[in-house]
N, CA and C atoms as an extended XYZ file, in Angstrom:
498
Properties=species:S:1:pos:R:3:atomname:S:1:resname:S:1:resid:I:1 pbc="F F F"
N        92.152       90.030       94.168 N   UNK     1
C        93.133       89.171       94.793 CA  UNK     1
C        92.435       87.886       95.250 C   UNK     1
N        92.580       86.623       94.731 N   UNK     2
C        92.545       85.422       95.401 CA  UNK     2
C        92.713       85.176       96.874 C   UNK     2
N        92.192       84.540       97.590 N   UNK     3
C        92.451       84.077       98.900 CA  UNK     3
C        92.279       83.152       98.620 C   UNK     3
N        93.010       82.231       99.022 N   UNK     4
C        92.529       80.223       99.126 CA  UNK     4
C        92.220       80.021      100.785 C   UNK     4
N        91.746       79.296      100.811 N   UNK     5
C        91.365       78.605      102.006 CA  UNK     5
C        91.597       77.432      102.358 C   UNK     5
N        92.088       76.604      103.165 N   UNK     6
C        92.573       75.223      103.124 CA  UNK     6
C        90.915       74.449      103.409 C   UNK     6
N        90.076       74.723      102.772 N   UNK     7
C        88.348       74.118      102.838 CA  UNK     7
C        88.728       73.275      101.513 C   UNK     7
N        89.049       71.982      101.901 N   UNK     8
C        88.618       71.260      100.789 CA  UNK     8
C        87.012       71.345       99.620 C   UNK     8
N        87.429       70.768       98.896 N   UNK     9
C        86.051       70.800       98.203 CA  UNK     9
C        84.438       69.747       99.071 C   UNK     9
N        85.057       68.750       99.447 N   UNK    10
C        84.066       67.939      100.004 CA  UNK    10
C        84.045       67.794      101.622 C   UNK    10
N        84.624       69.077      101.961 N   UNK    11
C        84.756       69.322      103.577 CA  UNK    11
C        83.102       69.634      103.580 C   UNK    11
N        82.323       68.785      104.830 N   UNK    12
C        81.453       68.903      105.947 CA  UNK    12
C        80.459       68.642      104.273 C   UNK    12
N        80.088       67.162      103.868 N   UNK    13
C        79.671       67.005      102.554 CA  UNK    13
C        77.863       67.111      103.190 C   UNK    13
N        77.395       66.519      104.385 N   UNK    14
C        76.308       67.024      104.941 CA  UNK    14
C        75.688       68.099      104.380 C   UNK    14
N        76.219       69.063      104.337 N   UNK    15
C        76.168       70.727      104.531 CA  UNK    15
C        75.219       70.784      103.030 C   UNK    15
N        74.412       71.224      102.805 N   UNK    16
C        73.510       72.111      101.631 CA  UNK    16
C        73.388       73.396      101.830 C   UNK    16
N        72.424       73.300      100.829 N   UNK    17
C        72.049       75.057      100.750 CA  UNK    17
C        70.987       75.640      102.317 C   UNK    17
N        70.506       74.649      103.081 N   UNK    18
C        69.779       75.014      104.255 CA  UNK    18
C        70.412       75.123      104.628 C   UNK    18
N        71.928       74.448      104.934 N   UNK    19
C        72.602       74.585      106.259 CA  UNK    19
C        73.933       75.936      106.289 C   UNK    19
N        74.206       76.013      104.943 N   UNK    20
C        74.649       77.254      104.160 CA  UNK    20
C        73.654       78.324      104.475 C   UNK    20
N        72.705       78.479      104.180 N   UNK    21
C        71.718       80.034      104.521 CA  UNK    21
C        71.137       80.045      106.210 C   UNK    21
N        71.265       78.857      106.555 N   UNK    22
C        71.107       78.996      108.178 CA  UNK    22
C        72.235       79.428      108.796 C   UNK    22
N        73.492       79.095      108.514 N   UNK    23
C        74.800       80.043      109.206 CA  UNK    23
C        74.897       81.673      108.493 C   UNK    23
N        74.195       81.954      107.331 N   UNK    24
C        74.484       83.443      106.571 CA  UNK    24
C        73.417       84.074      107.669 C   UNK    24
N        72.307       83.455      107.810 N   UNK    25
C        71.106       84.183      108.373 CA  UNK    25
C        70.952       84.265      109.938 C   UNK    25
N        72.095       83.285      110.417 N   UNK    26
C        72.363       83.412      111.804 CA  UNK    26
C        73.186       84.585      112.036 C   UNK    26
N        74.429       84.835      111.135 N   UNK    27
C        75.396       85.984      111.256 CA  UNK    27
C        74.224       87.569      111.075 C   UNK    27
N        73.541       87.654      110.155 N   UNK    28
C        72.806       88.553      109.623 CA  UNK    28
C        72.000       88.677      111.163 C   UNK    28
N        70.940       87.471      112.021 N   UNK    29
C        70.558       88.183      113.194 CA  UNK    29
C        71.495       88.385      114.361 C   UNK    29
N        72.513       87.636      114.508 N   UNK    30
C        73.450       88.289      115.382 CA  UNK    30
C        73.862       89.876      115.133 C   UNK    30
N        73.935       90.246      113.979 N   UNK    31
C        74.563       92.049      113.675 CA  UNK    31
C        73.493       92.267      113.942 C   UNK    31
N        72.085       92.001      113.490 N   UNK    32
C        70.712       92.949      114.348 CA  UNK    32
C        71.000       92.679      115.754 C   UNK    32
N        71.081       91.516      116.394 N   UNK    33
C        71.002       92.142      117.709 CA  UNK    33
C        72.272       93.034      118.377 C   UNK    33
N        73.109       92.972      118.133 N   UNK    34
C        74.129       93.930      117.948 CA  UNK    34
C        73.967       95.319      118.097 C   UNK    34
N        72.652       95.406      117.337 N   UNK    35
C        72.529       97.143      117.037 CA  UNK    35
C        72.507       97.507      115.281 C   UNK    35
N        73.186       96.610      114.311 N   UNK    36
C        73.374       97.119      113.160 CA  UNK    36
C        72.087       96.999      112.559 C   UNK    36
N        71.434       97.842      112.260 N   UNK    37
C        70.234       97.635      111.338 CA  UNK    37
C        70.235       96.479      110.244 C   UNK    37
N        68.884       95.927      110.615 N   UNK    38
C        69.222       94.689      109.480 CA  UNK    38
C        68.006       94.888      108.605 C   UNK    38
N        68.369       94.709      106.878 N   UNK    39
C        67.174       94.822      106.412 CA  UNK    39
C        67.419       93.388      105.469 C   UNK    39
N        66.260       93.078      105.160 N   UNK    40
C        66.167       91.563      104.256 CA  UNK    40
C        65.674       91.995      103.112 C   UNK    40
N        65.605       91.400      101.856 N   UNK    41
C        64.817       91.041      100.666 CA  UNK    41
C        64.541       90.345      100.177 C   UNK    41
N        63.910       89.733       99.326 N   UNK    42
C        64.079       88.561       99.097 CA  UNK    42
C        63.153       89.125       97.268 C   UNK    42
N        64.366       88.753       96.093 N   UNK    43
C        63.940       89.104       94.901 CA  UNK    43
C        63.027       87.593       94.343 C   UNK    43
N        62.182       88.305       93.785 N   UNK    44
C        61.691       86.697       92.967 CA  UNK    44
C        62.041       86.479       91.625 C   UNK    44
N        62.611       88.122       91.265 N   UNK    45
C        62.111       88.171       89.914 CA  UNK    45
C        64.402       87.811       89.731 C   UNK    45
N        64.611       87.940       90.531 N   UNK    46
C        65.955       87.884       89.815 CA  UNK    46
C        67.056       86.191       90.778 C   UNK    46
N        65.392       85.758       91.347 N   UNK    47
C        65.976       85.105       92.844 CA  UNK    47
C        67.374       85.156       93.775 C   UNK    47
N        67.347       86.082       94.485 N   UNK    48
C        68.264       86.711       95.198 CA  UNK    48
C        67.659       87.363       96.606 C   UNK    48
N        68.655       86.605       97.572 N   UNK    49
C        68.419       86.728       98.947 CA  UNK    49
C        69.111       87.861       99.178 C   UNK    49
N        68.577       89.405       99.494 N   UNK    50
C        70.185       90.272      100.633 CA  UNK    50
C        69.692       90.587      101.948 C   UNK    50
N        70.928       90.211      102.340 N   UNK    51
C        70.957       90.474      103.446 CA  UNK    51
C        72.083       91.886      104.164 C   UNK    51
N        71.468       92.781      104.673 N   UNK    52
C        72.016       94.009      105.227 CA  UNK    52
C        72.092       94.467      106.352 C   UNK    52
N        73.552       94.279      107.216 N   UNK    53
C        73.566       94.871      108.164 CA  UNK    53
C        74.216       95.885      108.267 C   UNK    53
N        73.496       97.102      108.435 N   UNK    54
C        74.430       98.600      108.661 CA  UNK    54
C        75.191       98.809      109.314 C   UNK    54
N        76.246      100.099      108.437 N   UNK    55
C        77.384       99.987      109.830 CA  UNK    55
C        77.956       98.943      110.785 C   UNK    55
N        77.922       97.736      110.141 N   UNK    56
C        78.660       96.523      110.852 CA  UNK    56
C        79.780       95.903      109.258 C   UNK    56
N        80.962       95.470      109.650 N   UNK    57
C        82.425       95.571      109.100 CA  UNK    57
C        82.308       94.137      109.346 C   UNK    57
N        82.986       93.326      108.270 N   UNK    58
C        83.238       91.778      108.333 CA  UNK    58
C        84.880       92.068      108.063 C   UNK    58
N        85.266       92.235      109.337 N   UNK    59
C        87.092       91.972      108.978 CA  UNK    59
C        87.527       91.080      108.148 C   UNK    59
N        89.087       90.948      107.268 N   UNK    60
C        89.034       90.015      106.539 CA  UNK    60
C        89.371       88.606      107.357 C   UNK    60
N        89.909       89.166      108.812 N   UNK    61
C        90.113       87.948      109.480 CA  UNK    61
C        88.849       86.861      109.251 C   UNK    61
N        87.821       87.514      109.127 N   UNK    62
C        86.704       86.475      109.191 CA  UNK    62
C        86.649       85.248      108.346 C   UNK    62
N        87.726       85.285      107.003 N   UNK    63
C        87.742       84.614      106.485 CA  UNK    63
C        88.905       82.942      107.075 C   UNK    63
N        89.396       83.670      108.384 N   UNK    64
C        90.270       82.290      108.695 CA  UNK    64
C        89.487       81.871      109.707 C   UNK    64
N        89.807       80.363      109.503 N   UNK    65
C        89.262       79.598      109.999 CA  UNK    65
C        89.473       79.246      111.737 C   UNK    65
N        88.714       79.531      112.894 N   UNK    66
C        89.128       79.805      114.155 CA  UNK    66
C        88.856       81.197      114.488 C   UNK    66
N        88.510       82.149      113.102 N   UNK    67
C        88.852       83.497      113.965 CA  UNK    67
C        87.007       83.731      113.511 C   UNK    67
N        86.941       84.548      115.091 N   UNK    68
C        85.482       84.909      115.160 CA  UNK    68
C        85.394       86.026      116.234 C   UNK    68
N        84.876       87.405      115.873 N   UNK    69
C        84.321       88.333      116.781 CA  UNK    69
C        83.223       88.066      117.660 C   UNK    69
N        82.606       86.832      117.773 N   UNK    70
C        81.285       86.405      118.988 CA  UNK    70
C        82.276       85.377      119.746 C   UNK    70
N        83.497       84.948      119.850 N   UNK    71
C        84.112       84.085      120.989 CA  UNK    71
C        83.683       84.554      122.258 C   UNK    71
N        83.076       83.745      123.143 N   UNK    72
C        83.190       83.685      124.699 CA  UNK    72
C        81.538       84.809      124.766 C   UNK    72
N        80.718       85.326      123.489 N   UNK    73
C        79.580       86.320      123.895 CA  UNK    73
C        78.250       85.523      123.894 C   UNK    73
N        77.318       84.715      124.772 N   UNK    74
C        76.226       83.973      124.700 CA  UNK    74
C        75.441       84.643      124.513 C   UNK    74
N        75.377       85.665      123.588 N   UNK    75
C        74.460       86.581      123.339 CA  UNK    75
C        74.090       86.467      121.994 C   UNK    75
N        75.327       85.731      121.483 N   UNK    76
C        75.323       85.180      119.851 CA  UNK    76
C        75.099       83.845      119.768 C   UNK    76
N        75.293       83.507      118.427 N   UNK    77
C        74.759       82.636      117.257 CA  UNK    77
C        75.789       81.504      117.760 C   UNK    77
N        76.791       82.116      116.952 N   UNK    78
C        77.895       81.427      116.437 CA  UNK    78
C        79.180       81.940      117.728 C   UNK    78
N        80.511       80.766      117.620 N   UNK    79
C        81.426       81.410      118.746 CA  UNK    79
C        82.678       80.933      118.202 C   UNK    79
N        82.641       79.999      117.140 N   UNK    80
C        83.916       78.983      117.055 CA  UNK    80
C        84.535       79.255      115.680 C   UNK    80
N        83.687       80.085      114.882 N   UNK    81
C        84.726       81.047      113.240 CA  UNK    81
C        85.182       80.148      112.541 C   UNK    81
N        83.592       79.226      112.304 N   UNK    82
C        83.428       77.905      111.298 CA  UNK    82
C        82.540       78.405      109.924 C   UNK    82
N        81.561       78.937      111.096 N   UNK    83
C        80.158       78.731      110.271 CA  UNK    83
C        79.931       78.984      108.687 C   UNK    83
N        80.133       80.622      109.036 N   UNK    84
C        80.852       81.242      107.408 CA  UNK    84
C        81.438       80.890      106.225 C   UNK    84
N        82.679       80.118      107.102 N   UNK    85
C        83.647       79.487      105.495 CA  UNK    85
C        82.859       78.667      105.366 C   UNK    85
N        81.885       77.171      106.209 N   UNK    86
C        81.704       75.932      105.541 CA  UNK    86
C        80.351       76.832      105.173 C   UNK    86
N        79.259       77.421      105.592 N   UNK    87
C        78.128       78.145      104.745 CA  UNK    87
C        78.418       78.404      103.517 C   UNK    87
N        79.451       79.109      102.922 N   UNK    88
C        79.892       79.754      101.407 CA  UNK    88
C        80.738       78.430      100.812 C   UNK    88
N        81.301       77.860      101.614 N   UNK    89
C        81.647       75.871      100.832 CA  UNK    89
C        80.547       75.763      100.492 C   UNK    89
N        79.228       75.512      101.276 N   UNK    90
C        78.437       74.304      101.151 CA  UNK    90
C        77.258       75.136       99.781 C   UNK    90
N        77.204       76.414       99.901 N   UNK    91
C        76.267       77.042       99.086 CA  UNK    91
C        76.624       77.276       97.740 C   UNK    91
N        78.169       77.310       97.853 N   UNK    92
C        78.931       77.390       95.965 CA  UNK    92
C        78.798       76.031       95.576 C   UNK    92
N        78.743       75.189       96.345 N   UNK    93
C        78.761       73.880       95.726 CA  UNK    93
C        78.063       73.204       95.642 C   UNK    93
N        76.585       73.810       95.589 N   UNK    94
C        75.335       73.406       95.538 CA  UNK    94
C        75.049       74.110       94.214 C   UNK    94
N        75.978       75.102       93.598 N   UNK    95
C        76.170       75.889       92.387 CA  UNK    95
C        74.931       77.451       92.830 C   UNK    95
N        74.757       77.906       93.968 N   UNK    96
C        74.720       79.384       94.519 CA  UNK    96
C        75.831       80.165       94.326 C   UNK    96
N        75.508       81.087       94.148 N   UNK    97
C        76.649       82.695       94.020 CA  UNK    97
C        76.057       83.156       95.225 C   UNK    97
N        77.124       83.509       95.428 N   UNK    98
C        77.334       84.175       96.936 CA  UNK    98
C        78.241       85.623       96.757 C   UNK    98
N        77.698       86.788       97.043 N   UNK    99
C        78.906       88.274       97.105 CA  UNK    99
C        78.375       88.785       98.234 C   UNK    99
N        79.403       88.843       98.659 N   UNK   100
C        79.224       89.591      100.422 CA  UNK   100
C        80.413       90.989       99.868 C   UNK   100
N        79.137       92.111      100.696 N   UNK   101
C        80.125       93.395      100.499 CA  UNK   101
C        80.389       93.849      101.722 C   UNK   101
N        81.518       94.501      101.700 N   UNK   102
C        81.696       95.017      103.387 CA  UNK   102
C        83.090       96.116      103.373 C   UNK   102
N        82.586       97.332      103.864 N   UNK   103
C        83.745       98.493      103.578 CA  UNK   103
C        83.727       98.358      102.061 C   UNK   103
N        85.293       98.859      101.736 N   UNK   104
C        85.589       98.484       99.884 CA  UNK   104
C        85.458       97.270       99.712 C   UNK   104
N        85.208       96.590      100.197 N   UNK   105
C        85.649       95.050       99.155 CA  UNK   105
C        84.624       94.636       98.873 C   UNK   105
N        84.168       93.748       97.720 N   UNK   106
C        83.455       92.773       97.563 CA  UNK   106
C        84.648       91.296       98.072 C   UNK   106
N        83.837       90.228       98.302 N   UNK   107
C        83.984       88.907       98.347 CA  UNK   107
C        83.484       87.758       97.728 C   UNK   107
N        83.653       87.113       96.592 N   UNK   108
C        83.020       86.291       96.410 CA  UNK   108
C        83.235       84.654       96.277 C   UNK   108
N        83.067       83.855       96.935 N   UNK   109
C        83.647       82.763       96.696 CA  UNK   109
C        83.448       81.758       95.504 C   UNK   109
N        84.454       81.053       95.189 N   UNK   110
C        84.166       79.500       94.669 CA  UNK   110
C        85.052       78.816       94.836 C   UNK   110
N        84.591       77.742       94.075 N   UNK   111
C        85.614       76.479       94.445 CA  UNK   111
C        86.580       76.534       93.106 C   UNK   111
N        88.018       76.465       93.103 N   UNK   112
C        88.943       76.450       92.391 CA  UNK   112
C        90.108       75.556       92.571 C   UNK   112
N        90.448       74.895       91.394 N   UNK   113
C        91.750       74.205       91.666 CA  UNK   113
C        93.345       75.008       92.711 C   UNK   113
N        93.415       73.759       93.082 N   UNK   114
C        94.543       74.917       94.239 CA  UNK   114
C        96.126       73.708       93.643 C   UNK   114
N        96.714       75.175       93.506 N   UNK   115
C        98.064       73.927       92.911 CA  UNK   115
C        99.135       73.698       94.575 C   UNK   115
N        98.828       74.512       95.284 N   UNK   116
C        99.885       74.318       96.675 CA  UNK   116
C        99.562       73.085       97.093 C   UNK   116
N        97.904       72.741       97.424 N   UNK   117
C        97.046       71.390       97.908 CA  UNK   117
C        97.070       70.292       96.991 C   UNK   117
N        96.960       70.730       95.346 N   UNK   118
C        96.714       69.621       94.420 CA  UNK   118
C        95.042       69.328       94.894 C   UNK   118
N        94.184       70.001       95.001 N   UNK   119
C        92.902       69.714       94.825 CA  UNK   119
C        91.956       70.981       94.909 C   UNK   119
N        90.566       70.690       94.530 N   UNK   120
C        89.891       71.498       94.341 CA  UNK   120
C        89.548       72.200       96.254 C   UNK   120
N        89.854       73.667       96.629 N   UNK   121
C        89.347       74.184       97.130 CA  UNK   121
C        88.619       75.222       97.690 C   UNK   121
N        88.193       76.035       98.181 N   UNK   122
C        87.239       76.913       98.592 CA  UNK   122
C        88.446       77.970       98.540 C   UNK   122
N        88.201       79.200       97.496 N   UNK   123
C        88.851       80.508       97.297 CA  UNK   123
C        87.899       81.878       97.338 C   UNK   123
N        88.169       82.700       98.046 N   UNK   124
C        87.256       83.930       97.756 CA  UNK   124
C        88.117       84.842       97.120 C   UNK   124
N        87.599       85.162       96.110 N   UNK   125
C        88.427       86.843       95.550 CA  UNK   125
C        87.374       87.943       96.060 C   UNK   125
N        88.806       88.714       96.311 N   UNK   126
C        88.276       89.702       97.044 CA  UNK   126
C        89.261       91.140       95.835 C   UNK   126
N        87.800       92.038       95.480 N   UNK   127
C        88.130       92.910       94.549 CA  UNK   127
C        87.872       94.461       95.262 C   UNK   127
N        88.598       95.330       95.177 N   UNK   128
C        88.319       96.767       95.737 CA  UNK   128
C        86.999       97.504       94.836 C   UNK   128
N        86.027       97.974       95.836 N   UNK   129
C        84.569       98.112       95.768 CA  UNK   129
C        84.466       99.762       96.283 C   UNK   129
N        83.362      100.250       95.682 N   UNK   130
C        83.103      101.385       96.732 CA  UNK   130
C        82.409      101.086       97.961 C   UNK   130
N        83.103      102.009       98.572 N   UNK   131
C        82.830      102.260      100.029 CA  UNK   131
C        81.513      101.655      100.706 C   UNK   131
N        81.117      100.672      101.146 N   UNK   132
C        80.246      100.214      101.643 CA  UNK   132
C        79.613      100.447      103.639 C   UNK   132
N        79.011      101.030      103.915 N   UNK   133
C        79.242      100.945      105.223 CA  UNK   133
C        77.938      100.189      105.547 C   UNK   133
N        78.715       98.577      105.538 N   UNK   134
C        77.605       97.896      106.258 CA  UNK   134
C        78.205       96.331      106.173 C   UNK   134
N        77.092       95.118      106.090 N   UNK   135
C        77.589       94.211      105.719 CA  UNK   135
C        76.817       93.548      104.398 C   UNK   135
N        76.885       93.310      103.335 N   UNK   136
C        75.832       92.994      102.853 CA  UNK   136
C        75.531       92.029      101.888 C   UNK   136
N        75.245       90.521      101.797 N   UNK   137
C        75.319       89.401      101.652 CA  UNK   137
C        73.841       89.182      100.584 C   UNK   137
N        74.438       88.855       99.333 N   UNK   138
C        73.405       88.630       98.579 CA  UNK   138
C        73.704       87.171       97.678 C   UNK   138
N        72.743       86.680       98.005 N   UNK   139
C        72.356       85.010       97.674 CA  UNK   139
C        71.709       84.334       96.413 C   UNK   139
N        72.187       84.160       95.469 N   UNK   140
C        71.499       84.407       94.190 CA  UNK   140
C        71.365       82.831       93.595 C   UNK   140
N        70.188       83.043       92.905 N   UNK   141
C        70.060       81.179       92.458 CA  UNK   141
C        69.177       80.387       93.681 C   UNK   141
N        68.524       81.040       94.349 N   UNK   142
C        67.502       80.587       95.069 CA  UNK   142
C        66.130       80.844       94.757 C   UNK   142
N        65.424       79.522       93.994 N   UNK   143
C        64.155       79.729       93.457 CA  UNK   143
C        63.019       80.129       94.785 C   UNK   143
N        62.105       80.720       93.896 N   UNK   144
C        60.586       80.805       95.199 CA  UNK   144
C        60.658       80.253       95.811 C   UNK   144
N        60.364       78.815       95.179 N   UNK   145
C        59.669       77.597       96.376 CA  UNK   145
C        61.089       77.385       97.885 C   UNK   145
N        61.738       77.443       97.028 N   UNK   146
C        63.272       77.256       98.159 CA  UNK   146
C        62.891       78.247       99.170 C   UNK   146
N        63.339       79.396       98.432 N   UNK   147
C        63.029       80.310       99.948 CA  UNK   147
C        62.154       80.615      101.002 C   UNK   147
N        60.994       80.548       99.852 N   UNK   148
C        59.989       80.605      100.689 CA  UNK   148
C        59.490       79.383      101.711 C   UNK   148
N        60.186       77.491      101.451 N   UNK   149
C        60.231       76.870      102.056 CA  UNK   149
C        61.425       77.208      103.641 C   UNK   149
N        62.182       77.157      103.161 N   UNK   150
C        63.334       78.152      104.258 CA  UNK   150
C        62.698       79.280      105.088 C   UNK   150
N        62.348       80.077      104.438 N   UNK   151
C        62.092       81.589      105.281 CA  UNK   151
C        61.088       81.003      106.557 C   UNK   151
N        60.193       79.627      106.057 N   UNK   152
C        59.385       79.650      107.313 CA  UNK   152
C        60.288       78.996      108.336 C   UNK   152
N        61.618       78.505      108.496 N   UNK   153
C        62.540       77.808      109.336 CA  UNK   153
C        62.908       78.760      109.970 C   UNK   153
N        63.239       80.671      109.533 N   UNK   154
C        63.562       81.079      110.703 CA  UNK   154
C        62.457       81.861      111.317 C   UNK   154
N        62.247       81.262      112.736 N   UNK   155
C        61.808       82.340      114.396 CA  UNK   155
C        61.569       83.343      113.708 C   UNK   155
N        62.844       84.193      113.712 N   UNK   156
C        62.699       85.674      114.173 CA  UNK   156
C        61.603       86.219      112.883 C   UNK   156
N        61.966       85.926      111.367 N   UNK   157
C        61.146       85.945      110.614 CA  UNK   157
C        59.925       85.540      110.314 C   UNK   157
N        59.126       84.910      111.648 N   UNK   158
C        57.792       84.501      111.370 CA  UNK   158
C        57.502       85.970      113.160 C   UNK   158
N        58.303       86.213      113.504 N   UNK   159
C        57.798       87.306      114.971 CA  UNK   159
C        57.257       88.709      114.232 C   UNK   159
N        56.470       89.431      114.517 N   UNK   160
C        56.524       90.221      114.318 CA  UNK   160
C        57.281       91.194      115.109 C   UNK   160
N        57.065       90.712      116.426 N   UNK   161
C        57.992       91.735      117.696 CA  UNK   161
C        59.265       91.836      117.801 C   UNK   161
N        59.613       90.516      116.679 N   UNK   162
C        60.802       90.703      116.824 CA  UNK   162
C        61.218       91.672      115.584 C   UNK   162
N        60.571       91.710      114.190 N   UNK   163
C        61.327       92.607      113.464 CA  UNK   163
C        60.824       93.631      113.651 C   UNK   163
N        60.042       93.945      114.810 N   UNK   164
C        59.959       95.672      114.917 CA  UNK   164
C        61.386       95.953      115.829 C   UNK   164
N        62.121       94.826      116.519 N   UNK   165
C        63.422       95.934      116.971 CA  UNK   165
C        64.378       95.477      116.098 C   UNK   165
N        64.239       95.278      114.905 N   UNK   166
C        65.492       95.110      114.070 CA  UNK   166
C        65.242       96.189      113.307 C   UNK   166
């Protein structure tokens, strides 16, 4: 099933692939601190980022714009149920694949002509999956040098203390 999104194509044109994997990787340590086990990978051989948080559920609300489970918690990342949609804008249209799994569904976005708008915008299809219990976000089309330039941008991934409580 299609979802459209009213995300234009050249909404928040700033936005790249850093600022796209800095909102995926902010959501990913918010569910670790949460409690959901988070595990990372990072493939070279197929370049693909996943990201896994256990036993944590991405409602489909998450996909509208305004709606966010961290409102009003300063314990999180994110509060305002932006980050997500313009992250998966800004990373398909840098030509990244993006599939986030969560419960049954997969999600995957791109950008598609929208005939209600008359322009190109941000759609995720969402297809019935087996049973997933977790969240789990895999990033594909990110060479070595990229990531490994990135990976040193996040904190928690240069702590060691910190991924011993994740």
């Amino acid at each position: 099933m299609r979802l459209d999104l009213a995300l234009a194509k050249d909404y928040c044109p700033t936005w790249g692939i850093w600022e796209g994997l800095r909102d995926i990787v902010q959501n990913y340590l918010d569910g670790a601190d949460k409690g959901f086990k988070g595990t990372r990978k990072y493939s070279p051989v197929t370049e693909t980022l996943t990201l896994i948080n256990a036993g944590a559920l991405l409602p489909r609300e998450a996909l509208l714009v305004g709606f966010s489970t961290k409102r009003d918690d300063e314990t999180q990342r994110g509060q305002y149920g932006e980050g997500l949609k313009i992250a998966l804008l800004a990373l398909v249209r840098a030509g990244i694949k993006v599939t986030i799994r969560s419960g049954a569904e997969r999600l995957t976005p791109s950008i598609q002509w929208n005939k209600k708008f008359g322009a190109d915008t941000l759609c995720v299809e969402s297809t019935k999956y087996a049973f997933f219990d977790g969240i789990k976000v895999s990033v594909s089309g990110l060479p070595c040098w990229v990531w490994a330039d990135m990976e040193k941008r996040f904190l928690p991934f240069r702590s060691d203390a910190w991924q011993k409580t994740v």
